[in-house]
PLY file of the C-alpha trace (Angstrom):
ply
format ascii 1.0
element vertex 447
property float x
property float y
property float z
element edge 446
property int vertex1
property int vertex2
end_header
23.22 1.71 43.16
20.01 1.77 45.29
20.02 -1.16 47.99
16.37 -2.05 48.06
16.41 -4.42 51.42
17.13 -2.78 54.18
17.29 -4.64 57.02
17.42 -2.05 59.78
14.27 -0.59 58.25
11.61 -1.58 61.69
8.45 -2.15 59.14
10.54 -4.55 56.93
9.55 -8.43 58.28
11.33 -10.51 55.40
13.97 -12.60 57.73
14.90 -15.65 57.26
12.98 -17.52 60.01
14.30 -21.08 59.47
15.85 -23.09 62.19
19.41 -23.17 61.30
19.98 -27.25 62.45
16.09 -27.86 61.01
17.26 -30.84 58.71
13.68 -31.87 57.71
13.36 -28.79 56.02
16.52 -27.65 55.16
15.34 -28.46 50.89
11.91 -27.95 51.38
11.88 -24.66 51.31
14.37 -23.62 48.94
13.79 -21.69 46.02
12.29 -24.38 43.20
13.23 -24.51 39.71
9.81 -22.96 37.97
8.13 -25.65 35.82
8.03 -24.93 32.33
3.98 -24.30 31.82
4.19 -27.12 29.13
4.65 -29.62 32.16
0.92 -30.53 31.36
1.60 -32.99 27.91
-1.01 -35.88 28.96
-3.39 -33.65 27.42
-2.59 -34.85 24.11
-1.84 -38.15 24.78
-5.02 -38.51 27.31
-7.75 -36.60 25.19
-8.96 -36.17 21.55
-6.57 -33.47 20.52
-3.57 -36.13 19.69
-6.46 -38.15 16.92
-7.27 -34.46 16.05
-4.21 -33.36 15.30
-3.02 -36.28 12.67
-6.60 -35.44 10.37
-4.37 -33.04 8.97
-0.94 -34.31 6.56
1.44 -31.46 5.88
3.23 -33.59 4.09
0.62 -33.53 1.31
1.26 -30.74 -1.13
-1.19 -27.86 -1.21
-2.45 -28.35 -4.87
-3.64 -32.06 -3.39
-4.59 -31.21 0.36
-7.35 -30.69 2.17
-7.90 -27.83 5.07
-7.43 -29.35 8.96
-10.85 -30.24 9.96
-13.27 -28.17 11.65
-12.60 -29.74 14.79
-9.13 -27.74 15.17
-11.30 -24.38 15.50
-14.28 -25.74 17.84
-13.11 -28.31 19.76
-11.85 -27.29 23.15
-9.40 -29.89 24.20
-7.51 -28.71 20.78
-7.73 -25.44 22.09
-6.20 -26.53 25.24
-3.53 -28.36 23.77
-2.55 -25.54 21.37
-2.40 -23.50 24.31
0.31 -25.73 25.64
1.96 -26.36 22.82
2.26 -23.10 20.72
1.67 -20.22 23.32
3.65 -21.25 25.91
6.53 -22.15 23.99
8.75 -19.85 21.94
9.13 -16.30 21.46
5.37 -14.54 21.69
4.53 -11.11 20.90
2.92 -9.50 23.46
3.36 -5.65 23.16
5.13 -2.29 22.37
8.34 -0.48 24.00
5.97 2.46 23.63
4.26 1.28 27.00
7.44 1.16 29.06
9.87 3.74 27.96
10.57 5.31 31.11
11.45 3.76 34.65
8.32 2.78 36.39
6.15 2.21 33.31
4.45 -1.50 33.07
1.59 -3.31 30.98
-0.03 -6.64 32.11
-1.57 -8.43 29.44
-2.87 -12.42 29.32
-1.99 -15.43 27.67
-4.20 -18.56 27.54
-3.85 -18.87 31.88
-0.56 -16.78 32.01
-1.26 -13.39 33.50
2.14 -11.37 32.68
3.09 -8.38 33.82
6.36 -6.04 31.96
7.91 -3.24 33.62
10.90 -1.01 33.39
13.06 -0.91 36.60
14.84 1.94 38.25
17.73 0.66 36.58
16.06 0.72 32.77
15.85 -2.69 32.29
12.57 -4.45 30.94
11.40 -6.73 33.76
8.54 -9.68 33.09
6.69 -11.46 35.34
3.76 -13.69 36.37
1.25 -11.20 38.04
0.53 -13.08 40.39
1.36 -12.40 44.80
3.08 -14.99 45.61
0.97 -14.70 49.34
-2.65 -15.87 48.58
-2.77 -15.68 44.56
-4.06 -12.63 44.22
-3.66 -10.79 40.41
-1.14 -8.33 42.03
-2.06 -5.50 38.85
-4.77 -4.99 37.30
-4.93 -5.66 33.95
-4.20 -2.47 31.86
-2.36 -1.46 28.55
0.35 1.27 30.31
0.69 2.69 33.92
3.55 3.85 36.10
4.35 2.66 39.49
6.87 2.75 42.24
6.51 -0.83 43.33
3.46 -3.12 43.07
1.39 -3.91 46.24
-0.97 -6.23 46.22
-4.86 -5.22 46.53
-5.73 -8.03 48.85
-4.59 -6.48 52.04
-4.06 -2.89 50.60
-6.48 0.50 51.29
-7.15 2.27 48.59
-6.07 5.28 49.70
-2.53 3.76 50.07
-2.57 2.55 46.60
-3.78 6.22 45.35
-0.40 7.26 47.16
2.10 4.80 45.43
0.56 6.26 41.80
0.70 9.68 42.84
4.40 8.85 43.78
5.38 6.99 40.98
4.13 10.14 38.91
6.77 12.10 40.17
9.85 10.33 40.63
10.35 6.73 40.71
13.73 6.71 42.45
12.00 7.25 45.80
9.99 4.39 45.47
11.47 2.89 48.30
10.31 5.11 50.76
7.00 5.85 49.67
6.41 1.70 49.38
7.13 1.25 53.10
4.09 3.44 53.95
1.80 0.85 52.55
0.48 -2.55 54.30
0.64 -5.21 52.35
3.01 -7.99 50.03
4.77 -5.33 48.71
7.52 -6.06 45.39
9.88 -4.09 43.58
9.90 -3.30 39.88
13.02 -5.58 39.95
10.29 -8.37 41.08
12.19 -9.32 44.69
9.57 -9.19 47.80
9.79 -6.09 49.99
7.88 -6.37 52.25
5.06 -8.74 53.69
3.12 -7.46 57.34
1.73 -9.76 59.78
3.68 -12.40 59.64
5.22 -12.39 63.32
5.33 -16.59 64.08
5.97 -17.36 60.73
8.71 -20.14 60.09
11.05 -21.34 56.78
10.31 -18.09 55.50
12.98 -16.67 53.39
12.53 -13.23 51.47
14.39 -15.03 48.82
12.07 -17.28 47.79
8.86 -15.41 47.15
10.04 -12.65 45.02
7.46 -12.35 41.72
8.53 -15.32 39.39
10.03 -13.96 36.41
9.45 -14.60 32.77
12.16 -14.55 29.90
11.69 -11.33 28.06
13.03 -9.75 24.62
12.97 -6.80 22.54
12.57 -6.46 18.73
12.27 -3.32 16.98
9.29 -1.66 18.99
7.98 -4.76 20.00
8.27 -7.07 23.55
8.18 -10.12 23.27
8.04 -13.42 25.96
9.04 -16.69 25.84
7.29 -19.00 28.47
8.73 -22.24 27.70
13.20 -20.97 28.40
15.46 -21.36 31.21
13.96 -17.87 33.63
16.51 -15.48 33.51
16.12 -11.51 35.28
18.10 -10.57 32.05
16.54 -9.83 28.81
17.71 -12.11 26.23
20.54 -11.63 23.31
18.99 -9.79 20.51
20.60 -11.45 17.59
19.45 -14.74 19.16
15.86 -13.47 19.60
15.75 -12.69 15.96
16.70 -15.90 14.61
14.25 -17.53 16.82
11.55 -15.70 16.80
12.05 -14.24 12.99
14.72 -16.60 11.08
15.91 -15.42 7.77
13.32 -12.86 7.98
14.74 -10.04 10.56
16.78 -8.37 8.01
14.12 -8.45 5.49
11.95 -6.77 7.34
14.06 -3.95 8.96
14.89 -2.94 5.35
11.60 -3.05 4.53
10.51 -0.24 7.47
9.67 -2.09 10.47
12.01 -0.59 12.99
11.42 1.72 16.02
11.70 5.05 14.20
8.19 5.15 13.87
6.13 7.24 16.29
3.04 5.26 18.34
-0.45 6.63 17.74
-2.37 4.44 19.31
-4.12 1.08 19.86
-7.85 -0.56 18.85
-9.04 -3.72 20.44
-11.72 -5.91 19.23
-13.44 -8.93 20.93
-14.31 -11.46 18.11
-16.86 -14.31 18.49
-14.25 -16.99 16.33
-11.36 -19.23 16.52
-8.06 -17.37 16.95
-6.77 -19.47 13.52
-10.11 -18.29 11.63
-8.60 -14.68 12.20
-5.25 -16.01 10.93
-6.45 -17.74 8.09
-8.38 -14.45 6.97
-5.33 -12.87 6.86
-3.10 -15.30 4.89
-5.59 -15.93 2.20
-3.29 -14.02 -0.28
-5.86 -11.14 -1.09
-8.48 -13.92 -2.43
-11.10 -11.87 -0.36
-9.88 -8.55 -0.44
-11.57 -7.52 -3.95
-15.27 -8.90 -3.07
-15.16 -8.14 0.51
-12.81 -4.95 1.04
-13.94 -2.60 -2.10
-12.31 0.33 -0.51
-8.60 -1.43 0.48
-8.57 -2.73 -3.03
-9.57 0.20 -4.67
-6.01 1.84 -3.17
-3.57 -1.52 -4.25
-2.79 -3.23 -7.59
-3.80 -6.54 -7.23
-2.37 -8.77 -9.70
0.81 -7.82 -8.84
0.31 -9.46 -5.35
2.94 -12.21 -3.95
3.55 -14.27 -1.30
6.66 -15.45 0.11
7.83 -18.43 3.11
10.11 -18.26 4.97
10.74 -20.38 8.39
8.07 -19.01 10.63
6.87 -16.31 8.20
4.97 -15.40 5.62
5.45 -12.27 3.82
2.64 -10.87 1.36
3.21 -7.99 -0.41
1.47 -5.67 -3.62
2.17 -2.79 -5.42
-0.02 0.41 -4.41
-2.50 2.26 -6.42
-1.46 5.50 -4.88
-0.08 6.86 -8.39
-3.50 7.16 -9.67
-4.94 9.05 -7.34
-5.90 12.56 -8.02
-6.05 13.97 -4.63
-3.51 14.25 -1.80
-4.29 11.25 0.40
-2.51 8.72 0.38
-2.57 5.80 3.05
-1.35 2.62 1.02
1.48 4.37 -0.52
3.26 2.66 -3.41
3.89 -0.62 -2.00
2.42 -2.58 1.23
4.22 -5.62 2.89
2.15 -7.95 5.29
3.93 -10.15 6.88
2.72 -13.19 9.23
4.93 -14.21 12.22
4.06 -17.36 13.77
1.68 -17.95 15.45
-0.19 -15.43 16.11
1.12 -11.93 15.01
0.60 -9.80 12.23
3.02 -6.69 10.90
1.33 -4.49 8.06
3.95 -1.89 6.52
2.42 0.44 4.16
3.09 3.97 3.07
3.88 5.74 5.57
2.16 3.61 7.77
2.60 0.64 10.24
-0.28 -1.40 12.14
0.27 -4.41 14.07
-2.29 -7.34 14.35
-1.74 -9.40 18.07
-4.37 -12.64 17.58
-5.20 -13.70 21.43
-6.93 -16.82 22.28
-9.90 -16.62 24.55
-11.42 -19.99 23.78
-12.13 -22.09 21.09
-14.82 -19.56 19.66
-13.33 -16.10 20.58
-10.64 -14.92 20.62
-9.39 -11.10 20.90
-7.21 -8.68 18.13
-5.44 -5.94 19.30
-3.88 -2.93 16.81
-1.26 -1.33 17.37
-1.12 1.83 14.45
2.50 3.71 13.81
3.14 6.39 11.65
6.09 8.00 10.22
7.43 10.68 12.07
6.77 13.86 10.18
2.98 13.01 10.08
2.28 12.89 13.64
0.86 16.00 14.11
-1.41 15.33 10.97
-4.33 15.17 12.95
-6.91 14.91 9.66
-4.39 12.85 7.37
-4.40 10.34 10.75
-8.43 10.67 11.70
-9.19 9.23 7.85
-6.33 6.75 7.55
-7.44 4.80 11.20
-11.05 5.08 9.86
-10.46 3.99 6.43
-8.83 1.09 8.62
-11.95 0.72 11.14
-13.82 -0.04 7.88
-11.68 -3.06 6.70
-11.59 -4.65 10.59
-15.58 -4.37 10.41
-15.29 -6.03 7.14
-13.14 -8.89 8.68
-15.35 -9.21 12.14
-18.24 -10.43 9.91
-16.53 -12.65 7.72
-14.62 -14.65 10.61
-17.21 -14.68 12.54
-19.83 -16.63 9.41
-16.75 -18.75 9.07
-16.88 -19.52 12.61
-20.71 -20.37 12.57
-20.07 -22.09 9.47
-17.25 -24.54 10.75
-19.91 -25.55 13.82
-22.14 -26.51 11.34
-22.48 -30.49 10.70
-22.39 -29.59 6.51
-18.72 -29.17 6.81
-15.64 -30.82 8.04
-12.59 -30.11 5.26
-12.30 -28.09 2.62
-9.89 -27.51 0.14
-6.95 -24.87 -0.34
-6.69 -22.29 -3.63
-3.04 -23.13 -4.78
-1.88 -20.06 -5.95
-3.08 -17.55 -3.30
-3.39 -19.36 0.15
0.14 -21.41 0.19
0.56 -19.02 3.39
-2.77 -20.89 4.50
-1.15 -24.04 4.62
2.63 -22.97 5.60
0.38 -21.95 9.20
-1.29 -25.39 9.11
1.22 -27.45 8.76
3.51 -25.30 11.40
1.02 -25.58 13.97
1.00 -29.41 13.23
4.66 -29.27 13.77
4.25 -28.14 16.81
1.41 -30.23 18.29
3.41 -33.49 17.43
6.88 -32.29 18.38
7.79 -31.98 21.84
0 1
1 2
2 3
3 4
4 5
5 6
6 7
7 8
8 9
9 10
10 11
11 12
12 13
13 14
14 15
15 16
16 17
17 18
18 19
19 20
20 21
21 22
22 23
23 24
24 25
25 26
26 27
27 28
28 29
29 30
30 31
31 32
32 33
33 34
34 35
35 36
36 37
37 38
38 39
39 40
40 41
41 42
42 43
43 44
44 45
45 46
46 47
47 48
48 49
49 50
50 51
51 52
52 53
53 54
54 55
55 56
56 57
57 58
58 59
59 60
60 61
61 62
62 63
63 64
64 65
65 66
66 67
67 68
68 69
69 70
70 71
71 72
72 73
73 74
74 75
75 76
76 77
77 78
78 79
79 80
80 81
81 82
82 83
83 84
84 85
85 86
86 87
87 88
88 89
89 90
90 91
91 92
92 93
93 94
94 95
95 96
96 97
97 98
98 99
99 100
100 101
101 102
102 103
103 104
104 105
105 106
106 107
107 108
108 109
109 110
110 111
111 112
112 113
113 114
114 115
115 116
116 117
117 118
118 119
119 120
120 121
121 122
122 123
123 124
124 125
125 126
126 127
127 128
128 129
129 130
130 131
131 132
132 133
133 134
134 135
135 136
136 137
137 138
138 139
139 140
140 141
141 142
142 143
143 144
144 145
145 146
146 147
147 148
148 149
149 150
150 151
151 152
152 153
153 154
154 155
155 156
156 157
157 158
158 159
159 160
160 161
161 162
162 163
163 164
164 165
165 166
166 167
167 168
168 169
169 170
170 171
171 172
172 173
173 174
174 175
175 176
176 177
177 178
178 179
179 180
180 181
181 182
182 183
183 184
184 185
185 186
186 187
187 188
188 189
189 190
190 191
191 192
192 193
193 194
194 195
195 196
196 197
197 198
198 199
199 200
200 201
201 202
202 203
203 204
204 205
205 206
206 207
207 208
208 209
209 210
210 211
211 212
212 213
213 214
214 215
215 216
216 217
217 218
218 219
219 220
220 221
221 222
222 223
223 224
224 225
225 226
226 227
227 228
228 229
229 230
230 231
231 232
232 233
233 234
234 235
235 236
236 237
237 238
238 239
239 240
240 241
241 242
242 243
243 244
244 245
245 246
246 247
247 248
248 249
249 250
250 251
251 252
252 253
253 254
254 255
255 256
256 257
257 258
258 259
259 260
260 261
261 262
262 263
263 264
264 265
265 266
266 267
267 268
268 269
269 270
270 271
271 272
272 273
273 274
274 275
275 276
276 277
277 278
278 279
279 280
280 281
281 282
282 283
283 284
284 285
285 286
286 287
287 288
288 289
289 290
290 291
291 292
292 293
293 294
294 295
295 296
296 297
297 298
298 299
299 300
300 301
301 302
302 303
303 304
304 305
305 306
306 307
307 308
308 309
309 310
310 311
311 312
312 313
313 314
314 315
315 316
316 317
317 318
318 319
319 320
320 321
321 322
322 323
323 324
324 325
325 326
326 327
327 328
328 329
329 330
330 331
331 332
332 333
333 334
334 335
335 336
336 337
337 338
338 339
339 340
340 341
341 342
342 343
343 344
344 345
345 346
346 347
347 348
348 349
349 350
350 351
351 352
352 353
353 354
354 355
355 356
356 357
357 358
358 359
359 360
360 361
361 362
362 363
363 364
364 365
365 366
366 367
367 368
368 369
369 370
370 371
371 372
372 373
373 374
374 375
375 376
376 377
377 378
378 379
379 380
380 381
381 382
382 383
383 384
384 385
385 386
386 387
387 388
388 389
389 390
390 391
391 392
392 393
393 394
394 395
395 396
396 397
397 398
398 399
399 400
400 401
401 402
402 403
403 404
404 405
405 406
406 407
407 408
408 409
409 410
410 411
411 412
412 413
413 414
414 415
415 416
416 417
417 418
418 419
419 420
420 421
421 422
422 423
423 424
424 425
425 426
426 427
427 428
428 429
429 430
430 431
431 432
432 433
433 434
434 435
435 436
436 437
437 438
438 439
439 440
440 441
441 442
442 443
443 444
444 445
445 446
């Protein structure tokens, strides 16, 4: 077991520094209890959003009710309040196991104000935290989709040269992170999150090392996925897996490891795309049962049968699925397979299983009119070194997310338009539509 303070070390400054009879700060200073980021509720209760939020009734049935109002996708107090009130509570999908499979890899990422930041320890155990230095504020990483470090120093105080050092390091082998760290000069933190080391701080009083270690967020594993959960008791331990499933999945875990979305897939890689709507327009898009697919993706639906698509609720999912057209091709490509699955995890996330092929659709809000959708593609195992069979599938995909960009984004420019306010649900293909409606009303009048 590697002891990470040493306290004979001369450049190591954490001591306690507080007066031991100091009574007027003996609970000052102690470690606080982190604030759950919902803290900030009078937004609904002080603003619009709460009149907002009741334009929609879940409770009417879909054949009879109308769509939320336009408001929910342009009006930016809503977009604060679902911030609050659906990001930073419950399980959220935030990434892939891919990005941290050995000790020393990490990924930062953002949600709504959270800057996060997910590494694996020495030890092998998936660490999360708020990447922020807990001297002056400072981002302590920048933001990135997979790196490897030894410890993470942050740039305020640091030379670059030093920093070049602790990458070059953490290249080689992680376990002497300790010793290359202590060459650098600044708020200095393990990958276990506790403070190393913080330099010129000779005068300083009730200072304890204890207390300014990297705040840590509650973090989980599912198949390849990571997930975080802003709004639990913090906890350096990732959570209970079975418990993770049920919240985050319900009835649905099983359903969908049977149905091929596990972690014997191989990663290929990942697209990003900055879109100029709503993060729900992107949503709805998807759950709109395959209404759109036949006028507005010719090629997708040239590859599934379409009138043998279904949709299925469950708790917090949706699961959409149709019968390929693979069996009539006449050449050897085949992408969609015989059946794809589609399945919608609340709120934001998006799992598409089909043939021997897995993508993954991460919604994240950037404001009430953009938002940003990252892919994640994975491919069965003995067609990773397909180089061509891979080129054509991702750009046979390419073509249906340049499809989708336009259409959110007219839907976007449409809902800002003063000719529209509600509209009005198809019954038998967007009941998934309205399961995410009136779950994201659940969740803006709940506490």
């Amino acid at each position: 077991m590697m002891m990470i303070l040493e306290a004979k070390n001369p450049h190591f400054l954490l001591q306690s520094t507080k007066p031991p009879n100091d009574k007027t700060h003996s609970n000052k200073h102690k470690r606080k209890s982190i604030p759950s980021v919902t803290v900030c509720q009078c937004l609904l209760r002080n603003s619009d959003a709460g009149k907002l939020v009741h334009e929609f009734d879940p409770k009417v049935p879909v054949e009879k009710a109308v769509t939320p109002p336009s408001s929910w996708y342009t009006d930016p107090s809503f977009f604060q309040e679902e911030l609050e009130r659906v990001f930073y509570r419950g399980w959220q999908a935030v990434g892939c196991i891919e990005h941290i499979k050995d000790p020393g890899d990490f990924f930062t990422g953002r949600l709504g104000d959270v800057e996060f930041l997910i590494c694996r320890d020495e030890k092998g155990n998936i660490r999360a935290f708020h990447n922020v230095c807990r001297h002056h504020a400072s981002l302590l990483v920048s933001s990135g989709t997979a790196h490897k470090a030894s410890c993470f120093v942050c740039p305020y105080h640091e030379l670059s040269h030093n920093a070049h050092l602790l990458h070059q390091s953490a290249r080689k082998v992680v376990s002497n992170y300790n010793t290359v760290c202590n060459r650098v000069d600044a708020w200095t933190y393990g990958l276990d999150g506790q403070l190393l080391k913080a330099t010129r701080i000779t005068g300083i009083q009730n200072f304890n090392v204890k207390d300014f270690g990297l705040v840590p967020i509650k973090v989980a594993t599912w198949g390849p996925f990571v997930l975080l959960n802003l709004d639990k008791e913090i906890s350096w331990h990732e959570a209970d897996i079975n418990t993770v499933a049920s919240e985050w999945l319900g009835s649905c875990s099983e359903i969908l490891s049977t149905n091929g979305v596990d972690s014997s897939l191989s990663y290929v890689c990942r697209r990003e795309y900055t879109i100029e709507c709503n993060w729900k327009v992107f949503c709805d898009n998807y759950l709109d049962g395959g209404y759109h697919v036949p006028y507005a993706h010719k090629g997708l639906a040239s590859g599934l049968q379409l009138q043998s698509y279904s949709t299925k609720m469950y708790e917090k999912v949706s699961i959409q699925s149709c019968e390929g057209g693979s069996m009539d091709r006449k050449d050897d490509y085949d992408r969609l397979g015989s059946k794809a699955l589609y399945a919608f995890i609340y709120p934001n996330f998006m799992i598409n299983r089909y043939g021997p092929w897995m993508d993954t659709n991460l919604v994240l809000p950037l404001g009430p009119r953009k938002c940003q959708v990252v892919f994640d593609y994975f491919l069965e195992a003995s067609l990773k070194d397909d180089k061509a069979f891979i080129e054509k599938s991702l750009e046979d995909s390419e073509q249906v997310q340049i499809e989708d960009i336009v259409l959110c984004e007219g839907v976007q420019r449409g809902l800002e338009s003063p000719a529209y306010t509600t509209g009005r649900y198809a019954p038998t293909v967007e009941k998934a539509m309205h399961h995410f409606h009136s779950l994201l009303h659940y969740n803006l009048t709940n506490d």
